[in-house]
C-alpha positions in Angstrom: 8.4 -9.4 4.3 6.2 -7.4 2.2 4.8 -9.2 -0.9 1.6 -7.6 -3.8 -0.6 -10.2 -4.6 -2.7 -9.3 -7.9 -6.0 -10.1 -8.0 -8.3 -11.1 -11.1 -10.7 -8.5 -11.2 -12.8 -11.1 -14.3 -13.1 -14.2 -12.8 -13.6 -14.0 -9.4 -15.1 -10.8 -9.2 -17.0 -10.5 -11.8 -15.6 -6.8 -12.9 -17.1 -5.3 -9.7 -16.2 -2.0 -8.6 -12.7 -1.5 -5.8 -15.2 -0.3 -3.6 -17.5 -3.2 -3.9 -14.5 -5.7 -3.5 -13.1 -4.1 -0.7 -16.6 -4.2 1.8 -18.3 -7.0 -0.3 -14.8 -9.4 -0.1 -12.6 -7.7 2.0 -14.1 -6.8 5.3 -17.2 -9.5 4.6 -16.4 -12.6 3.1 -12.4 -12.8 3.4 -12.7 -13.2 6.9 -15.4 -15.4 7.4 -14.0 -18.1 5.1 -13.0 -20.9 7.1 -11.9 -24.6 6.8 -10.2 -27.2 8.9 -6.6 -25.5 7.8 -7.6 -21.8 9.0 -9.8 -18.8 8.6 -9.2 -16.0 6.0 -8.9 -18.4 3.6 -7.5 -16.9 -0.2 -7.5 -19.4 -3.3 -4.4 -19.1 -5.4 -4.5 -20.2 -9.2 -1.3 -21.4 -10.1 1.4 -20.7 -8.2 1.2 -19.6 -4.1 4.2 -17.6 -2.7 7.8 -18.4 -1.4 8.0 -17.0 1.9 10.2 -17.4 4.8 8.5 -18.0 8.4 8.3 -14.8 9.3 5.4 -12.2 9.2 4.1 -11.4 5.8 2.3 -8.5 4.8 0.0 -8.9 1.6 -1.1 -6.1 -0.4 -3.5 -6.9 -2.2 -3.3 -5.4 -6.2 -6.9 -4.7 -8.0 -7.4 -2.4 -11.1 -3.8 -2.0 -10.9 -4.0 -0.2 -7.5 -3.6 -1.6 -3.7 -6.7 -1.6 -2.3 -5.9 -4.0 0.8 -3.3 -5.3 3.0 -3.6 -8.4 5.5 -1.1 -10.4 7.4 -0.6 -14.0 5.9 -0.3 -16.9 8.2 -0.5 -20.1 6.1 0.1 -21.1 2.9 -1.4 -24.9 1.5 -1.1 -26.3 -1.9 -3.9 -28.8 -2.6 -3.3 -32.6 -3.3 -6.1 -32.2 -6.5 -7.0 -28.7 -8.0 -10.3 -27.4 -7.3 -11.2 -25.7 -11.0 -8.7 -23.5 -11.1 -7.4 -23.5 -8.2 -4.4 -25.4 -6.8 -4.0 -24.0 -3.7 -4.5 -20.9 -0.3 -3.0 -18.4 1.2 -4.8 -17.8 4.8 -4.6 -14.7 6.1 -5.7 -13.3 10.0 -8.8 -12.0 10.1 -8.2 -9.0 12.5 -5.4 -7.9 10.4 -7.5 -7.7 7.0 -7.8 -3.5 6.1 -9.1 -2.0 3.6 -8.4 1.9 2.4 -8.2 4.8 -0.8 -6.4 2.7 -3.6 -2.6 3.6 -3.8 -1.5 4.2 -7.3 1.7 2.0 -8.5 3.6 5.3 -8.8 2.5 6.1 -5.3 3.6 2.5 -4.4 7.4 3.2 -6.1 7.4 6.8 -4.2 6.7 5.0 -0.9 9.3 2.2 -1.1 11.4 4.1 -3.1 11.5 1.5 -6.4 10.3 1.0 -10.0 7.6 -2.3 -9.8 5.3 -2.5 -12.5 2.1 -3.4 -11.7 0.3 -6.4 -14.0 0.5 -10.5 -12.7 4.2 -10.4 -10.7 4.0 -11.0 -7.1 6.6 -8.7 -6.1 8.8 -8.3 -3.2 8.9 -4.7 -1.1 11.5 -3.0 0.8 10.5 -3.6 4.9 12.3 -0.4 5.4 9.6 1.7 4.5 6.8 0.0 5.8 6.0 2.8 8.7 6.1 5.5 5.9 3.6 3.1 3.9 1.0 3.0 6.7 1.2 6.1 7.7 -0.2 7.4 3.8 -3.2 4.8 4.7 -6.4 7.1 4.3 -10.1 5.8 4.9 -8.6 2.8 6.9 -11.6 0.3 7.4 -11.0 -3.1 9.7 -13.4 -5.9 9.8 -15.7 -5.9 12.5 -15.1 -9.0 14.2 -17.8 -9.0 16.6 -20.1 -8.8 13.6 -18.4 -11.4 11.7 -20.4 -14.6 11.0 -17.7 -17.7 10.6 -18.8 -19.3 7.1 -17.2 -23.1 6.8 -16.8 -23.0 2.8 -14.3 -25.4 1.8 -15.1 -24.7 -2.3 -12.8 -21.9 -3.5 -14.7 -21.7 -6.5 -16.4 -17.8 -6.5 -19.8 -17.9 -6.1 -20.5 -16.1 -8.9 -18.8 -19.1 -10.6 -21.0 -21.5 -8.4 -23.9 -23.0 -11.4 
């Protein structure tokens, strides 16, 4: 399964730049986020994802472009919200990339459809995932033997943090 997750580029990243999400969040702090549930830990606002057991692949949707993809292993929906937060998505650390931001018209070339970018969490076509990868340019990976393991249970954004 192939799901867009959209990301809001205000609140939790203050308007910073792709490039500045992507090392500053993706291959940095993503990763390192950890609590007793999982690492790779990804607060959702208000509603998580339906997903079957299987292996999902997020792309992640900033400035109206996918700028990241990671495999998603766990989902958890909190028993309180924590501000505006009710849940998280956890994804696997080795599997978080970053690359050149795909264009939504790219994105309907590739799998062959007509999304729309803007706050939907679509669904893609499996079939073309091969095709999707193989347009990945300026792939980074996180380093893992660099990564430093932060335990931050708050999923509030630390430029929200007063």
């Amino acid at each position: 399964m192939i799901r867009i997750l959209p990301m809001d580029k205000e609140y939790e990243f203050s308007g910073d730049s792709v490039e500045n999400v992507q090392e500053k969040f993706f291959l940095t702090e993503l990763p390192s986020r950890n609590d007793d549930i999982g690492q790779g830990k990804y607060c959702y606002k208000t509603n998580g994802m339906n997903i079957d057991k299987q292996t999902t692949l997020v792309l992640f949707q900033y400035e109206n472009k996918i700028i990241a993809s990671a495999r998603l292993y766990d989902i958890t929906k909190f028993d309180e919200p924590e501000d505006v937060y009710y849940g998280a998505f956890y994804f696997e650390p080795t599997s978080i990339q970053v690359f050149k931001a795909i264009s939504n018209e790219e994105i309907n070339n590739i799998f062959q459809c007509k999304k729309k970018f803007g706050q939907v969490k679509h669904y893609l076509d499996t079939t073309y995932l091969d095709t999707f990868m193989s347009k990945l340019l300026n792939t980074k990976f996180v380093n893992i033997g660099n990564l430093s393991v932060n335990v931050n249970t708050t999923c509030v954004p630390n430029n929200r943090e007063n």
